[in-house]
N, CA, C and O atoms as a Tripos MOL2 file, in Angstrom:
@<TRIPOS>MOLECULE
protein
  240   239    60     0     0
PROTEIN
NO_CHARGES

@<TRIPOS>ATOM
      1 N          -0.9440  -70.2410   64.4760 N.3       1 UNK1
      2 CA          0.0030  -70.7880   63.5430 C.3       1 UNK1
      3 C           1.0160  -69.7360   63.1080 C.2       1 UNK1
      4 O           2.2000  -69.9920   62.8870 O.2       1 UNK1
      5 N           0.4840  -68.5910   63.0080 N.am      2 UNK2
      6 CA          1.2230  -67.4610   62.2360 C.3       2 UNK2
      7 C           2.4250  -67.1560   63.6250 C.2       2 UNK2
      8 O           3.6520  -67.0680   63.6490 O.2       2 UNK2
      9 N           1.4710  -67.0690   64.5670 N.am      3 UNK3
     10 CA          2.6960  -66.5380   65.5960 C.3       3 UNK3
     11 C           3.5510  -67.5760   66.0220 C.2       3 UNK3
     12 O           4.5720  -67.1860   66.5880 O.2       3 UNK3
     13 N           3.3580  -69.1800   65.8630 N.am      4 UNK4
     14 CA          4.6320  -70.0770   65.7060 C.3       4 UNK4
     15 C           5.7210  -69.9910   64.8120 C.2       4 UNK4
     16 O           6.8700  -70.4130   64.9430 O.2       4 UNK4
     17 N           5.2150  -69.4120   63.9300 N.am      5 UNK5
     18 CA          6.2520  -69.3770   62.5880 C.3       5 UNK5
     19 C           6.8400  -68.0730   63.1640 C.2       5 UNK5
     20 O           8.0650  -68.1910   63.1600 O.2       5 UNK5
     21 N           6.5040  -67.0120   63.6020 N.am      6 UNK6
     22 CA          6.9990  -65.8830   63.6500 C.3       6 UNK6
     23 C           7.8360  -65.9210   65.2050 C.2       6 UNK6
     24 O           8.4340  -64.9080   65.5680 O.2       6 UNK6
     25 N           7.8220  -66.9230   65.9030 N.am      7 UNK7
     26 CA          9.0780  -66.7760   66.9180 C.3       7 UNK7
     27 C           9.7310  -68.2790   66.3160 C.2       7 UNK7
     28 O          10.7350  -68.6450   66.9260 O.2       7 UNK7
     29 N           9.3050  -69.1100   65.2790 N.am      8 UNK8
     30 CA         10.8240  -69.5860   64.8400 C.3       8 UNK8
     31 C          11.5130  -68.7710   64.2400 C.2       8 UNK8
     32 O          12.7080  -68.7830   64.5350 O.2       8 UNK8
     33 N          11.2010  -68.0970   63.5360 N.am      9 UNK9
     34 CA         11.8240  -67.4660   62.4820 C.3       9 UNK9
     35 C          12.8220  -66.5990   63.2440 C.2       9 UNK9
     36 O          14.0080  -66.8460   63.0190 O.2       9 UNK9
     37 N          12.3820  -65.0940   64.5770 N.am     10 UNK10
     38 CA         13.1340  -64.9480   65.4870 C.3      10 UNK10
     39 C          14.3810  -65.5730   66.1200 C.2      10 UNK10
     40 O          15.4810  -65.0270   66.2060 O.2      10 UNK10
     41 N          14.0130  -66.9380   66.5990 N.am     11 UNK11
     42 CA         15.0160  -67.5940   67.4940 C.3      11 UNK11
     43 C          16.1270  -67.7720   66.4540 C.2      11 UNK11
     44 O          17.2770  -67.3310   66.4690 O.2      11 UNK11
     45 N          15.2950  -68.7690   65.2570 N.am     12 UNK12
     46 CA         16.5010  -68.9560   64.2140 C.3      12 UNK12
     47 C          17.1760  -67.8270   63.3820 C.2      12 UNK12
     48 O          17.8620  -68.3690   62.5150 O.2      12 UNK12
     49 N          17.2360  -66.7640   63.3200 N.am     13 UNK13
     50 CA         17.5040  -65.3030   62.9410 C.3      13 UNK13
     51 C          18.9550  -65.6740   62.6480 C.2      13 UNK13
     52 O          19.4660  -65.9400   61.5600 O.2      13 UNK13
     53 N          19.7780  -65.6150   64.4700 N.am     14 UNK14
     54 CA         21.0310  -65.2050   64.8690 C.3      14 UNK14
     55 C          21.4700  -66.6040   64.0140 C.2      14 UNK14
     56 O          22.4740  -66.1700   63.4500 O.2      14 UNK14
     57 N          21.3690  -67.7110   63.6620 N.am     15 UNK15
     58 CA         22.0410  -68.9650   63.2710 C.3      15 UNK15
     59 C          22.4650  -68.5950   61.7660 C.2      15 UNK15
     60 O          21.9280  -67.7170   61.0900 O.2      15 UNK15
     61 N          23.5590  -69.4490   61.3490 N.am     16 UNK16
     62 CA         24.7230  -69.0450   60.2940 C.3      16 UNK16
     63 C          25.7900  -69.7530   59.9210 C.2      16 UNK16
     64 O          25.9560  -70.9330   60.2310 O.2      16 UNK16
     65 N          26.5900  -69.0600   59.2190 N.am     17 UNK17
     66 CA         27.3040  -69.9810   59.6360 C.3      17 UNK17
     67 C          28.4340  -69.2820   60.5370 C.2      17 UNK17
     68 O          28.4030  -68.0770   60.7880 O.2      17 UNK17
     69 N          29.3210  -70.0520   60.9490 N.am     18 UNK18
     70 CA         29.9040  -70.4650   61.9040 C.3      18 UNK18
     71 C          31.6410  -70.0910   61.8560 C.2      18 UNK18
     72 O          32.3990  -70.1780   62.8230 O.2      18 UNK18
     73 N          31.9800  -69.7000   60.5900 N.am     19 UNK19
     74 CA         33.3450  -69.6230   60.3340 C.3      19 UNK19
     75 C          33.8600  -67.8790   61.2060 C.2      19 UNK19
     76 O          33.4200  -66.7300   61.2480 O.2      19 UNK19
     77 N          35.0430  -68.6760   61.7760 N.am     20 UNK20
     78 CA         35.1070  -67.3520   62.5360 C.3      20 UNK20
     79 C          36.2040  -66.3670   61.8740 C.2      20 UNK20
     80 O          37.1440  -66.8130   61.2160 O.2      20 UNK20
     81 N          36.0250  -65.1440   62.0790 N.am     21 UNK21
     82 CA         36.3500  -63.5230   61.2970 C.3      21 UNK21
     83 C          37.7420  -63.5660   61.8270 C.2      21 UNK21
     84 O          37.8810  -63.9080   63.0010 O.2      21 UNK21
     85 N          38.5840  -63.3230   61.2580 N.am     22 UNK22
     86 CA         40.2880  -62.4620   61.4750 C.3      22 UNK22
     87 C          39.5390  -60.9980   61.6880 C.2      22 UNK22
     88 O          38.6620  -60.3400   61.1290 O.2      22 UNK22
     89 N          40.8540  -60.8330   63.4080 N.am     23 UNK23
     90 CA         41.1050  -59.8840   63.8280 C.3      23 UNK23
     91 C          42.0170  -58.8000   63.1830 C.2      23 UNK23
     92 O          43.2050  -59.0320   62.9570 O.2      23 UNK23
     93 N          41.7090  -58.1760   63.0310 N.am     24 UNK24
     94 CA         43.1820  -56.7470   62.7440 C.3      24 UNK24
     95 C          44.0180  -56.6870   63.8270 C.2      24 UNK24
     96 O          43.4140  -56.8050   64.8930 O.2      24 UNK24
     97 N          45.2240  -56.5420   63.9180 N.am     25 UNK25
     98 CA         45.7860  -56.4910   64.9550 C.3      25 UNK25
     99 C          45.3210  -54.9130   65.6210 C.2      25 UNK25
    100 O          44.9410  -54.0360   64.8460 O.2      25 UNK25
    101 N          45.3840  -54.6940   66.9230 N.am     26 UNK26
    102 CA         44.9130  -53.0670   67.4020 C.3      26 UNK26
    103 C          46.0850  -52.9030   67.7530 C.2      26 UNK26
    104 O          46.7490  -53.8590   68.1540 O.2      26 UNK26
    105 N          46.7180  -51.3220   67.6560 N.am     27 UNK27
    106 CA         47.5580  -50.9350   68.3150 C.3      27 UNK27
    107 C          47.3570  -49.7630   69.6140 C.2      27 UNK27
    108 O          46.7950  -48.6830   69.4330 O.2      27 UNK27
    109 N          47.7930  -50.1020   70.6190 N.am     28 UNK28
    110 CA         47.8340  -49.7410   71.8060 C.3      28 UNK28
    111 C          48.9230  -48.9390   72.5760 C.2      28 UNK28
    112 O          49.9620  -49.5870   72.7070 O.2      28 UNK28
    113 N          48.9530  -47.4000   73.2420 N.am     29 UNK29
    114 CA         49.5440  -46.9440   73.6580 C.3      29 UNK29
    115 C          50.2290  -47.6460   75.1100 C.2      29 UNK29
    116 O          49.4080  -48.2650   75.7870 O.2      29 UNK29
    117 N          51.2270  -47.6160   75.4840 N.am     30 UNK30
    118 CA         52.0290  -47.9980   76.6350 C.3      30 UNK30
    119 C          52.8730  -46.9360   77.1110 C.2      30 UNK30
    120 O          53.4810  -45.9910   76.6080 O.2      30 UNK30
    121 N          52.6820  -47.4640   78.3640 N.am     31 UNK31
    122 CA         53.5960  -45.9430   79.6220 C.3      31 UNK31
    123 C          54.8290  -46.9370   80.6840 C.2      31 UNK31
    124 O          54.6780  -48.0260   81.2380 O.2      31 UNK31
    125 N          55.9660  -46.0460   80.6430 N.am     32 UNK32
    126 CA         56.7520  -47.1470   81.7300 C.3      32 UNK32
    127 C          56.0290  -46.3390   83.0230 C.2      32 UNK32
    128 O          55.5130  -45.2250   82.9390 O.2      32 UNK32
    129 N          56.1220  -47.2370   84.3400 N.am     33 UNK33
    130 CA         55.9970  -47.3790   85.2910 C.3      33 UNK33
    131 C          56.9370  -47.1110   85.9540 C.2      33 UNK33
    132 O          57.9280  -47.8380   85.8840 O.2      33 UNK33
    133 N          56.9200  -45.5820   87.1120 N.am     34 UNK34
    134 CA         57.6950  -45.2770   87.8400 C.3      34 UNK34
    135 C          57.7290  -45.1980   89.0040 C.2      34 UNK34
    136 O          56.7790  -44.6290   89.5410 O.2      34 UNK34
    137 N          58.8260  -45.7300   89.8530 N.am     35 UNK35
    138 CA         58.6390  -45.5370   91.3410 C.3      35 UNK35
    139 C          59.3290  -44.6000   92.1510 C.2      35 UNK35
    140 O          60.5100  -44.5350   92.4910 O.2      35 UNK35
    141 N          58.0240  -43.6570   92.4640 N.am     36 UNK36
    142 CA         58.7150  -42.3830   93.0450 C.3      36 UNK36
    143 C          58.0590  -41.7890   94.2170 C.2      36 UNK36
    144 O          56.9590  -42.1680   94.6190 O.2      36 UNK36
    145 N          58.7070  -40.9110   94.7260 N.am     37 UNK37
    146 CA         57.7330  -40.9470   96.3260 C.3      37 UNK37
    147 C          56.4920  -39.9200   95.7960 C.2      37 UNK37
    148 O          56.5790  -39.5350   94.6290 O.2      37 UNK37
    149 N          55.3610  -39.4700   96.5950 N.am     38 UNK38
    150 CA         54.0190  -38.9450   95.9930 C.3      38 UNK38
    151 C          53.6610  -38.2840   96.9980 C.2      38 UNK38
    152 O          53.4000  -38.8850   98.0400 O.2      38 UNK38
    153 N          53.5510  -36.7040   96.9100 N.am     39 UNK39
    154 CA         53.1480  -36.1100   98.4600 C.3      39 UNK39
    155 C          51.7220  -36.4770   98.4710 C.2      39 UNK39
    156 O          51.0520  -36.6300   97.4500 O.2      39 UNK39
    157 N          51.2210  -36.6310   99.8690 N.am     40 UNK40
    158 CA         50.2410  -36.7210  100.2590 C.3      40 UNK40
    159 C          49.3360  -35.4640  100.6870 C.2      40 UNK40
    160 O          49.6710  -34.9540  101.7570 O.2      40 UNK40
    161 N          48.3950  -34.9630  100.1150 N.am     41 UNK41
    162 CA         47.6060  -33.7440  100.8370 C.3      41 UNK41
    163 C          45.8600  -34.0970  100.2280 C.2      41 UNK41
    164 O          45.5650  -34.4070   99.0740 O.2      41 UNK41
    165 N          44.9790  -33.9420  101.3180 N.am     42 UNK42
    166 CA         44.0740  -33.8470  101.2990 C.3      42 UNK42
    167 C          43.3090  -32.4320  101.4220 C.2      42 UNK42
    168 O          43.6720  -31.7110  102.3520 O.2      42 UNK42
    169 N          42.2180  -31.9370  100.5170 N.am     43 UNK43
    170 CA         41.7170  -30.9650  100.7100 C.3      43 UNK43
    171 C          40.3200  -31.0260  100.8370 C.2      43 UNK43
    172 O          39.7710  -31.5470   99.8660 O.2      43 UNK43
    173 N          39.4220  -30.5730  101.9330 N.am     44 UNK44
    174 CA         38.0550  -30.4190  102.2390 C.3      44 UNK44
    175 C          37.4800  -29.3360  102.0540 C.2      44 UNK44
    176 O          37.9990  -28.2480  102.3000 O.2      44 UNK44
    177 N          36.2480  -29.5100  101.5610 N.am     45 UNK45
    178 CA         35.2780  -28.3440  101.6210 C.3      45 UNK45
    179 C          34.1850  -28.6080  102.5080 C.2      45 UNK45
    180 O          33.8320  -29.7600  102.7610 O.2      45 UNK45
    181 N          33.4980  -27.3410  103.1110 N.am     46 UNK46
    182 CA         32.2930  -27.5830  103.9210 C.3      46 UNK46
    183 C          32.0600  -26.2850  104.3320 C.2      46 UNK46
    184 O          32.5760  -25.3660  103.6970 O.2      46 UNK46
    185 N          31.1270  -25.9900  105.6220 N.am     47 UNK47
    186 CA         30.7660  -24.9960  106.0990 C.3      47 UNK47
    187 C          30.3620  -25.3140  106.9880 C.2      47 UNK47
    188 O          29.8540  -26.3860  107.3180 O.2      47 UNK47
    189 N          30.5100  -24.5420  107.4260 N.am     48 UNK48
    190 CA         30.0020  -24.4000  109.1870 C.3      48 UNK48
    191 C          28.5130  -23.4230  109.7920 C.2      48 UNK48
    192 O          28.0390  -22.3140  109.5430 O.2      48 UNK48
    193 N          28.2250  -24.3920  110.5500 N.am     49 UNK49
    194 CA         26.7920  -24.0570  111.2070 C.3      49 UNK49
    195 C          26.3700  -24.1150  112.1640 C.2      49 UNK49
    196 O          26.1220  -25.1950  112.7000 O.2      49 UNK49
    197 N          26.0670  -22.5970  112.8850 N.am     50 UNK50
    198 CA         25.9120  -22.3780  114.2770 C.3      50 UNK50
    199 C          25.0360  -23.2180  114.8010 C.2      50 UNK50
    200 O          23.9600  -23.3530  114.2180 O.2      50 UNK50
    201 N          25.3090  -23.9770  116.0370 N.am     51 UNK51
    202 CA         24.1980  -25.1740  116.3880 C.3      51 UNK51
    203 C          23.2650  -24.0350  117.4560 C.2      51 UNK51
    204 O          22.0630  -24.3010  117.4660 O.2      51 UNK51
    205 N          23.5490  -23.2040  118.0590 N.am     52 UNK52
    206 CA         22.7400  -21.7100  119.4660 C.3      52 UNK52
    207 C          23.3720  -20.6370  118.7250 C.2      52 UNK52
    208 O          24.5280  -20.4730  118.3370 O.2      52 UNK52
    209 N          21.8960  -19.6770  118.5940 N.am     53 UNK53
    210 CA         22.5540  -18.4540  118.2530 C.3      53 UNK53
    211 C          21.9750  -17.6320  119.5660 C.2      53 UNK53
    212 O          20.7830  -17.6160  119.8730 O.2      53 UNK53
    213 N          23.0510  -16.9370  120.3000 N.am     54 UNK54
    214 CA         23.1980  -15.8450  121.2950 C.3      54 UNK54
    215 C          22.7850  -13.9910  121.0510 C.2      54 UNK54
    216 O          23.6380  -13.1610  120.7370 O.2      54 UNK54
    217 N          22.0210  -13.8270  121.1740 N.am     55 UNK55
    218 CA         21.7020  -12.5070  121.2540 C.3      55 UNK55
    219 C          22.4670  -11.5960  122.2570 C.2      55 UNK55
    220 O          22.4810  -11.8280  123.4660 O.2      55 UNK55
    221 N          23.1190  -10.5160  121.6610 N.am     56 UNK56
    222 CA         23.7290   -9.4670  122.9380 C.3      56 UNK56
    223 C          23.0870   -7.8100  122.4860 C.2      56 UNK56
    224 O          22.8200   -7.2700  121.4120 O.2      56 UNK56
    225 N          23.0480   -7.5540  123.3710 N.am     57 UNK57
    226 CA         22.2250   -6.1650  123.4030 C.3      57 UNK57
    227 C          23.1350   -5.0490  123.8980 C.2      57 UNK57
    228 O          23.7980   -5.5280  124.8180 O.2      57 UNK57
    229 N          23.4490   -3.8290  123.7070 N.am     58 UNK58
    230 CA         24.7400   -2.9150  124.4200 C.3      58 UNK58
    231 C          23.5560   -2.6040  125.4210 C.2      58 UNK58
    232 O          22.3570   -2.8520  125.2940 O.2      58 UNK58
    233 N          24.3160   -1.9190  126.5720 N.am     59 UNK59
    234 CA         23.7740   -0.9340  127.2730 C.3      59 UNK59
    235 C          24.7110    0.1040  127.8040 C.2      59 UNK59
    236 O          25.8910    0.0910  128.1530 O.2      59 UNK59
    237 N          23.6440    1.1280  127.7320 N.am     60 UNK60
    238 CA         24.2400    2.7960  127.8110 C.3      60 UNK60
    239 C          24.1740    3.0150  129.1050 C.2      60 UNK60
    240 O          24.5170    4.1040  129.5640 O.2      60 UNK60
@<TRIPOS>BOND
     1     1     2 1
     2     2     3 1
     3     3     4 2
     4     3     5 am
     5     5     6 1
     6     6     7 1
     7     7     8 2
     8     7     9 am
     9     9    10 1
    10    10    11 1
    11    11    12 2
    12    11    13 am
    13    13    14 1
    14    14    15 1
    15    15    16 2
    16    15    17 am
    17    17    18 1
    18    18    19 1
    19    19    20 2
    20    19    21 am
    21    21    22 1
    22    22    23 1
    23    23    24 2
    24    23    25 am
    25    25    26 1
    26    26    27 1
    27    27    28 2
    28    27    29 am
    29    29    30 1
    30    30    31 1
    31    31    32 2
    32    31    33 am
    33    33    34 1
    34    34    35 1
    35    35    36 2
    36    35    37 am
    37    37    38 1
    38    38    39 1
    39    39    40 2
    40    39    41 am
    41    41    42 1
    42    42    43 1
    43    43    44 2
    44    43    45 am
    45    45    46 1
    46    46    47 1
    47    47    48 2
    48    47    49 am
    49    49    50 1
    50    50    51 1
    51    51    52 2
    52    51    53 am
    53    53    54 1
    54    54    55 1
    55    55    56 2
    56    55    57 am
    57    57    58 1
    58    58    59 1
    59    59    60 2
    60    59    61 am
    61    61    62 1
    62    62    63 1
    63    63    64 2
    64    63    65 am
    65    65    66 1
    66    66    67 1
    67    67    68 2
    68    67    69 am
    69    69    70 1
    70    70    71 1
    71    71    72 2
    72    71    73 am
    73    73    74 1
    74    74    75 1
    75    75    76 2
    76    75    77 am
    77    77    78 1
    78    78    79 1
    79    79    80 2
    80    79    81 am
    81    81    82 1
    82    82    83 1
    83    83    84 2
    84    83    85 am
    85    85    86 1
    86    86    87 1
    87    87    88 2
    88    87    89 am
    89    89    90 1
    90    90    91 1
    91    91    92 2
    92    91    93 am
    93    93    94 1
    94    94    95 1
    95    95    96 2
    96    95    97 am
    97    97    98 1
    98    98    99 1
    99    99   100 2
   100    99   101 am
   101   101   102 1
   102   102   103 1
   103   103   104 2
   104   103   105 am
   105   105   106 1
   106   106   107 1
   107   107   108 2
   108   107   109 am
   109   109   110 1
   110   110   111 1
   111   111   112 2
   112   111   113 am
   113   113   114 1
   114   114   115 1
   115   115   116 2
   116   115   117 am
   117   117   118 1
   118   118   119 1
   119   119   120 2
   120   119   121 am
   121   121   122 1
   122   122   123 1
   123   123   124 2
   124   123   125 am
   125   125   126 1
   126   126   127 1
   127   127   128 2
   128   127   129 am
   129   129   130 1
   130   130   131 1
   131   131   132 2
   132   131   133 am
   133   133   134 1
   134   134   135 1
   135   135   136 2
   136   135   137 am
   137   137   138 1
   138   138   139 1
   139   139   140 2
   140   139   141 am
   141   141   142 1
   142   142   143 1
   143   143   144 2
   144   143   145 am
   145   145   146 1
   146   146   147 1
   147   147   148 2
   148   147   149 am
   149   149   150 1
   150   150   151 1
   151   151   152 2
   152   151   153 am
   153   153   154 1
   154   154   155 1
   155   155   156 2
   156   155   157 am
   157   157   158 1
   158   158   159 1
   159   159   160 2
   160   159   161 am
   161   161   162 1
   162   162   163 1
   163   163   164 2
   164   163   165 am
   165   165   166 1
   166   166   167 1
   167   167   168 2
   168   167   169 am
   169   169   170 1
   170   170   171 1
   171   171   172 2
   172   171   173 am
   173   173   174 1
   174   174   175 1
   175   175   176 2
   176   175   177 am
   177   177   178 1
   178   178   179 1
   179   179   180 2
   180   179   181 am
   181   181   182 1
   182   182   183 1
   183   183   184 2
   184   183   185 am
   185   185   186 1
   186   186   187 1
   187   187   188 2
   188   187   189 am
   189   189   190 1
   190   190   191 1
   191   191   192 2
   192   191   193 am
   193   193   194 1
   194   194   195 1
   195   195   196 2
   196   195   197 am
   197   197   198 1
   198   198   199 1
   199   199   200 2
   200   199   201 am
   201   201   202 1
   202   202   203 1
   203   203   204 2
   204   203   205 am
   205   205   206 1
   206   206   207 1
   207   207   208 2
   208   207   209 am
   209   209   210 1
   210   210   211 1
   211   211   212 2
   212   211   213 am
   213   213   214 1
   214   214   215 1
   215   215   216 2
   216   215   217 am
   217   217   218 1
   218   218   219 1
   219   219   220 2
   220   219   221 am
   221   221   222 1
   222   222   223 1
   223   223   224 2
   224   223   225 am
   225   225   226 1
   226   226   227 1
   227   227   228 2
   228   227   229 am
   229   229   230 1
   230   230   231 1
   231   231   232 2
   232   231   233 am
   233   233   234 1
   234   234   235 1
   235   235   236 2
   236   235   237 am
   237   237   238 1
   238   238   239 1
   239   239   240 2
@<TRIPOS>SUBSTRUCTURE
     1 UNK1         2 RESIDUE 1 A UNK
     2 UNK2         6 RESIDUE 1 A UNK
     3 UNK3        10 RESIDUE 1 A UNK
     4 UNK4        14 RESIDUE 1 A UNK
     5 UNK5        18 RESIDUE 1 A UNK
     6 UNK6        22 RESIDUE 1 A UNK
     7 UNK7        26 RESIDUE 1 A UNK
     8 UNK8        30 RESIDUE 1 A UNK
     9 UNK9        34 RESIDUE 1 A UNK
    10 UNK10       38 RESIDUE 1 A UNK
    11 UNK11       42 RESIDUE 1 A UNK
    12 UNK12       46 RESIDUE 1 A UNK
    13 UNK13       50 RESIDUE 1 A UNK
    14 UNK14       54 RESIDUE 1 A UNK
    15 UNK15       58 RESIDUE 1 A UNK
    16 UNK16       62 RESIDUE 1 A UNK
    17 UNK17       66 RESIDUE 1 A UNK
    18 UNK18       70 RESIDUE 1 A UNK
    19 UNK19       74 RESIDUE 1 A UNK
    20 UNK20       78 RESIDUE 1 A UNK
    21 UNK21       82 RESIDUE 1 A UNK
    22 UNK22       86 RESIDUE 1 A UNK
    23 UNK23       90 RESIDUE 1 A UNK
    24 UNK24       94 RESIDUE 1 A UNK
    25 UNK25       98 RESIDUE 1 A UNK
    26 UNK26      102 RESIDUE 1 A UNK
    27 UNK27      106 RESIDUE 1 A UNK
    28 UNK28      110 RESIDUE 1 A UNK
    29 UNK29      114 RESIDUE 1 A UNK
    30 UNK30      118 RESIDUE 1 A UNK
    31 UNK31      122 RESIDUE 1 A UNK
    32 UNK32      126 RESIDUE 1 A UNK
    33 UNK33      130 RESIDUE 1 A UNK
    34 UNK34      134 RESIDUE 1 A UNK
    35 UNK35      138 RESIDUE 1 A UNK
    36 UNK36      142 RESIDUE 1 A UNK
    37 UNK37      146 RESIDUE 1 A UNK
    38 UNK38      150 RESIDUE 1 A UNK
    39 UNK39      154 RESIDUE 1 A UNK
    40 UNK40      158 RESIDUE 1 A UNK
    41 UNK41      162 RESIDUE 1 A UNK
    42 UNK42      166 RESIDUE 1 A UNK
    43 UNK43      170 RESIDUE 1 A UNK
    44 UNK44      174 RESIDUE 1 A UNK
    45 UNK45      178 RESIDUE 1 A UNK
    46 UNK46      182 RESIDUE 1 A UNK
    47 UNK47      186 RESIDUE 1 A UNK
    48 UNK48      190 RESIDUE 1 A UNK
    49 UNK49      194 RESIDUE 1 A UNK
    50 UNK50      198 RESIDUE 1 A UNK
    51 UNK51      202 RESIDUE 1 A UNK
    52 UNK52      206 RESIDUE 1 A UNK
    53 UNK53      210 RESIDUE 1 A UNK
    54 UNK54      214 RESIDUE 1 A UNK
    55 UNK55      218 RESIDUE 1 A UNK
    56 UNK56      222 RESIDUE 1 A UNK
    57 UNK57      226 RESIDUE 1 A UNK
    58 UNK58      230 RESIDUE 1 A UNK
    59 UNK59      234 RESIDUE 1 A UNK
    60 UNK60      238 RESIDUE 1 A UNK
């Protein structure tokens, strides 16, 4: 019994009334939009890794 009452009480929680809240107006920054050409360059990083390593020996 106790735990019927205790998920009505839950479900009905969020219920109210109903009248809806005024917004504040927000104010918001804005940018003009320009069309201009844009160099293109890509830059990579990585390293490199010997797939055979070669042994050399001098001789005298």
């Amino acid at each position: 019994m106790m735990a019927g009452l205790l998920a009505l009480s839950l479900l009905t929680a969020g219920c109210g009334s109903t009248t809806p809240t005024k917004s504040a107006a927000v104010s918001v920054k804005a940018m003009k939009v320009l069309q201009q050409d844009t160099a293109v360059s890509h830059d990579y990083s990585g390293q490199i890794k010997v797939m055979e390593k070669e042994h050399f020996s001098l001789r005298s």
